[in-house]
C-alpha positions in Angstrom: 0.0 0.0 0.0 1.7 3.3 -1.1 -0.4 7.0 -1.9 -1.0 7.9 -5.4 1.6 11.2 -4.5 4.3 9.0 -2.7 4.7 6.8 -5.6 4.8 9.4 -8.1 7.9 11.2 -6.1 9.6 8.2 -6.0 9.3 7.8 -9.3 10.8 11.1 -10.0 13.4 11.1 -7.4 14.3 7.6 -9.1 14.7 9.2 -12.7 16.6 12.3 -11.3 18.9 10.4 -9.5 19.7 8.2 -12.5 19.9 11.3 -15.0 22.7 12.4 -12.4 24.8 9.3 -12.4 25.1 8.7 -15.9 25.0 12.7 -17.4 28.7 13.0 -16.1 29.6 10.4 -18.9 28.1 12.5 -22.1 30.2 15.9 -20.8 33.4 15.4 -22.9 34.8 16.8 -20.4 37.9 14.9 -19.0 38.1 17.6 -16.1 34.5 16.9 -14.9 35.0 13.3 -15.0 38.0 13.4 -12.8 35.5 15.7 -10.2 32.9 13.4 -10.7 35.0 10.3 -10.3 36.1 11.8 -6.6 32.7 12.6 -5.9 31.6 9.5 -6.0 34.6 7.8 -4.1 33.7 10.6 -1.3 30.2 9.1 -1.9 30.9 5.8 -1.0 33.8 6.5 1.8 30.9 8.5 3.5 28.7 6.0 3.0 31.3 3.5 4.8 31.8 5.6 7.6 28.0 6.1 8.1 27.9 2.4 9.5 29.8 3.2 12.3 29.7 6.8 12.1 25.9 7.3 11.5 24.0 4.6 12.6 26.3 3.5 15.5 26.4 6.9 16.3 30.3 6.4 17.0 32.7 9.7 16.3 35.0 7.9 14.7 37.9 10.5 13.2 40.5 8.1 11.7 38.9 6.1 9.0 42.0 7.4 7.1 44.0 4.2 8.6 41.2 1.9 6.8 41.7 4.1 3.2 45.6 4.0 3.6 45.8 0.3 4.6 43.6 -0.6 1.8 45.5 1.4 -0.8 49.1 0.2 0.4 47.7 -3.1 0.7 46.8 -3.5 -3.1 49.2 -1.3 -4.3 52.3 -3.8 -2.5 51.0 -7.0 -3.6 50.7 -6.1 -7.2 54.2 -3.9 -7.5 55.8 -6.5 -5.8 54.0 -9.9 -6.3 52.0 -8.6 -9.7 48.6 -9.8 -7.7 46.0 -8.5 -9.7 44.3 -5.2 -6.9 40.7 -6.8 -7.9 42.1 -9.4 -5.3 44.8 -7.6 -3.7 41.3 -4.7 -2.1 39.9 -8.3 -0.2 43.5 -8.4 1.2 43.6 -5.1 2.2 39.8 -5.4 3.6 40.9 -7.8 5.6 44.0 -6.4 7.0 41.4 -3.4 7.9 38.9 -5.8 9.9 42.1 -7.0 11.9 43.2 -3.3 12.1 39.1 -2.1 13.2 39.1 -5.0 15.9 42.7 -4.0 17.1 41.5 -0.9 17.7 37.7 -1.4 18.9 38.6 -3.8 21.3 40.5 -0.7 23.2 38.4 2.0 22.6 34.8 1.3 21.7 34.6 1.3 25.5 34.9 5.0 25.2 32.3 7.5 23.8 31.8 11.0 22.5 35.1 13.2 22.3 37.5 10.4 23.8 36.5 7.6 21.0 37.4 10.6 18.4 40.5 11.2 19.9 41.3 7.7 20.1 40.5 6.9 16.5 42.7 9.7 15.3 45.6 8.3 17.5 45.2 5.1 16.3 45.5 6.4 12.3 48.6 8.3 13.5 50.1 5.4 14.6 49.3 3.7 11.7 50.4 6.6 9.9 54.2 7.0 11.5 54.8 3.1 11.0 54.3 3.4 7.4 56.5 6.5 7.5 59.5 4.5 9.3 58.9 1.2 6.7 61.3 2.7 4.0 62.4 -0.6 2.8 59.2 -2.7 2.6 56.6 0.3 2.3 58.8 3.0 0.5 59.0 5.1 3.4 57.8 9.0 3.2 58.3 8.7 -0.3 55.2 6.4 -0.9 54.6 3.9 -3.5 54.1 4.4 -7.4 51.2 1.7 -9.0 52.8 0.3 -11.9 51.5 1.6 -14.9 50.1 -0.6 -17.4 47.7 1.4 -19.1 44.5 -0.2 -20.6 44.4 -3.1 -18.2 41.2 -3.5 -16.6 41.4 -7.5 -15.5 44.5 -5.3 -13.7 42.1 -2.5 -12.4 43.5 0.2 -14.8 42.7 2.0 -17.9 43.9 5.4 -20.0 39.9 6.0 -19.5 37.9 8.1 -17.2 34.9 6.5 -17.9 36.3 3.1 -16.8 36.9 4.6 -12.6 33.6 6.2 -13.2 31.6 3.5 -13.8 33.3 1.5 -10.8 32.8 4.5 -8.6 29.4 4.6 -9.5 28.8 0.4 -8.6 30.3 0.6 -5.8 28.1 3.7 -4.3 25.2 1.7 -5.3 26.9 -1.0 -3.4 27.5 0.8 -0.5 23.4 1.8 -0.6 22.4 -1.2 -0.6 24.9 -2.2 2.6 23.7 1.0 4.4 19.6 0.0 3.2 19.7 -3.3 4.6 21.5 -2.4 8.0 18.6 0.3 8.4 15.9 -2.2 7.9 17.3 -4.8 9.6 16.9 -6.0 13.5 20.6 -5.2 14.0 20.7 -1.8 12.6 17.4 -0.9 15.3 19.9 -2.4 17.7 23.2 0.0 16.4 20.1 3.0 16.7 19.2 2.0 20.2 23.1 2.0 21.0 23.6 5.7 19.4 19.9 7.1 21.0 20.8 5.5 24.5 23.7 3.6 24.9 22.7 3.0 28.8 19.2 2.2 28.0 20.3 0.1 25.2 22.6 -2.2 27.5 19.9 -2.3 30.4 17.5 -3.7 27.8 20.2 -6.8 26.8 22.0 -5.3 23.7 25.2 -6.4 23.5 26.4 -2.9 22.7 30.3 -3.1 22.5 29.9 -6.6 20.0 27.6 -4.6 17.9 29.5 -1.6 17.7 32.5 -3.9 16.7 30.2 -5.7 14.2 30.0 -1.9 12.4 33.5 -0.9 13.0 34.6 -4.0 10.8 31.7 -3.5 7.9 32.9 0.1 7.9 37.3 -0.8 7.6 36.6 -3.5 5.3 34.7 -0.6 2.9 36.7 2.1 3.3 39.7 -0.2 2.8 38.1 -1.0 -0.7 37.9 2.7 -1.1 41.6 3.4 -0.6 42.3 0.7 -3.3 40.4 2.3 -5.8 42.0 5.5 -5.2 46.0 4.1 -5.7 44.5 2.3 -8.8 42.8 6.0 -9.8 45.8 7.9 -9.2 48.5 5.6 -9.4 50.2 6.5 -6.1 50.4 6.4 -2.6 52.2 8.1 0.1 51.6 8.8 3.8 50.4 12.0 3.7 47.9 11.5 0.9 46.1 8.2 2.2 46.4 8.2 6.2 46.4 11.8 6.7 44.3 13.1 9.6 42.7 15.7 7.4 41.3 12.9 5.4 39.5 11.5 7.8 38.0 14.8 9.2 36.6 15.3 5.3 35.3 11.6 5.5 33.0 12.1 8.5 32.5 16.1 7.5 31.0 15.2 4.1 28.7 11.9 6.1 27.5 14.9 8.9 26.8 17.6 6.5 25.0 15.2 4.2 23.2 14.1 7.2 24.3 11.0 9.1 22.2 7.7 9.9 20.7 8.2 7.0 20.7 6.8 3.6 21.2 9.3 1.3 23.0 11.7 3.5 26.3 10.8 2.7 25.6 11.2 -1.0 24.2 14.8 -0.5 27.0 15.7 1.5 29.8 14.8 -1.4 27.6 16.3 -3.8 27.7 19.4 -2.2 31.5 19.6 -1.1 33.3 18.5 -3.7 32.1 20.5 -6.4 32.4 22.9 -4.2 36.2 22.5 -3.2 37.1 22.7 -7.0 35.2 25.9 -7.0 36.9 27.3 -3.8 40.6 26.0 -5.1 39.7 28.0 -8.5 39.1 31.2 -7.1 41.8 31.3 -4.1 44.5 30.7 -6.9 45.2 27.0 -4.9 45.3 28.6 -1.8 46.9 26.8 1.1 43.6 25.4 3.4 40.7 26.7 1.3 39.5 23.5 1.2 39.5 23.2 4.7 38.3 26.3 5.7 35.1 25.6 2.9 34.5 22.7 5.1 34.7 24.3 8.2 32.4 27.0 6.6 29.6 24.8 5.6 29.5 22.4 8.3 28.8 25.7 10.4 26.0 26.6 8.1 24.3 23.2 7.9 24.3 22.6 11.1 23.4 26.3 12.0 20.1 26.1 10.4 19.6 21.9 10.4 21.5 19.8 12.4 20.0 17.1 11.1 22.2 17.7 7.7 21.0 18.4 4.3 18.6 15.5 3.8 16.3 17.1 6.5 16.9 20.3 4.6 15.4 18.7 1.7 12.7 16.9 3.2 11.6 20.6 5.2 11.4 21.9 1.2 10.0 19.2 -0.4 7.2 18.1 2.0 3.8 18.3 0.7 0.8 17.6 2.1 -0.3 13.2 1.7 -3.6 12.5 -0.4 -5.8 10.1 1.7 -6.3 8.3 -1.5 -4.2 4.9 -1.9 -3.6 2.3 -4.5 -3.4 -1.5 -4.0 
């Protein structure tokens, strides 16, 4: 049972949002590809994040150690073993989950600012080992992906369209994980742990195992992410992949969007990372105007909705329900 109006906004939102996706592909343009290609991989790392992040309702600040292990992960095994980084991501997922249970295990005991605080140590870490492994990791210096050109069994190609098109499966992807945690009787347990944590545990949830649960769905994703990033730009360093700005953006672009929810995440890359290209255009590259854009619009948003933009949207777009239904 759906109303005659409900359906027919569905409809429409379903139709806009696949205009969207596949109108970046008919530009010509190889600059708005490369933009839309890191909009979508922002997509999907918010999207990743928002299972612990969102629906856990766990400040988690260092997702950056899940993107970097991923992308060193893939990127080592096929420079130096020629594993192919369609396998070589499951490795680096993996290492993640070991990483995300390392780290739960000694700090989802903690909440608000000291589990942020933690999670950012714990990339920093990460971070400084990677720095010191000069002979197995290339140090500071990072890695270069070897180039092969138009290989895609190898995860490369000379095309745009190619990353694009993976981008965009694996934000549907990443949906479709988020959709069925919302729906299901464990992610009502993950929003009973992030309404009440206290009420949640003197009700019977096993609240740290559940948080754990999401702090390995959300490593082993964003480790997937950080592979298709060294295969997108071909290198990877320290600085670039386990950086602590990274993941601030991460969880800024899930908050602003609006997190918990389902299309939050999506809104929020939408929004910034257009809008970063635009800032870094008219500050001449300015050192931190990315930074200070995000700062900036996080503000706003949550200024006037601190709910994020998807209850923006929903204040605008809400009409008035017929009574009238259809079987």
């Amino acid at each position: 049972m759906m109303t005659v109006q409900g359906s027919k906004h569905s409809s429409l939102w379903g139709a806009l949002i696949a205009v969207l996706a596949i109108a970046p592909l008919f530009t010509g343009s190889q600059y708005v590809l490369s933009i839309a290609v890191m909009t979508l991989l922002y997509a999907y790392l918010a999207l990743s994040w928002n299972v612990l992040g969102g629906i856990a309702g766990q400040l988690s600040l260092g997702h950056s150690a899940y993107f970097g292990i991923g992308a060193y992960a893939s990127t080592w095994f096929f420079v130096n073993m020629g594993i192919s980084p369609w396998i070589g991501m499951w490795i680096g997922a993996a290492l993640a989950i070991v990483a995300a249970v390392i780290v739960g295990m000694s700090s989802l005991h903690l909440r608000g600012a000291y589990f942020a605080l933690a999670t950012i140590a714990s990339a920093m870490v990460i971070k400084t080992l990677v720095e010191n492994a000069d002979d197995l990791l290339g140090g500071p210096r990072g890695m270069e992906v070897t180039l092969l050109r138009d290989a895609p069994w190898q995860f490369q190609s000379t095309s745009k369209e190619f990353y694009y098109v993976i981008a965009l499966v694996f934000v549907v992807l990443a949906l479709v994980i988020n959709w069925r945690i919302l729906r299901s009787r464990y992610g009502y347990y993950l929003a009973a742990v992030r309404n009440d944590q206290d009420a949640a545990l003197a009700l019977g949830v096993p609240t740290t195992r559940y948080k754990l649960y999401a702090a390995m769905i959300s490593a082993a994703m964003t480790a997937i992410g950080g592979t298709f990033y060294a295969q997108f730009v071909l290198f990877v360093s320290p600085d670039k992949v386990f950086g602590a700005n990274l993941g601030v953006v991460i969880a800024v672009v899930c908050i602003i969007g609006g997190r918990g929810t389902l299309w939050g995440p999506v809104l929020g890359a939408l929004l910034l990372l257009p809008s970063e290209e635009l800032a870094r255009s008219f500050s001449g590259g300015l050192l931190g105007a990315d930074m200070m854009l995000y700062g900036l619009l996080l503000m706003l948003v949550i200024w006037y909705e601190p709910r994020g933009l998807v209850a923006i949207f929903q204040r605008w777009f809400k009409r008035p329900v017929k009574q009238g239904v259809t079987k």
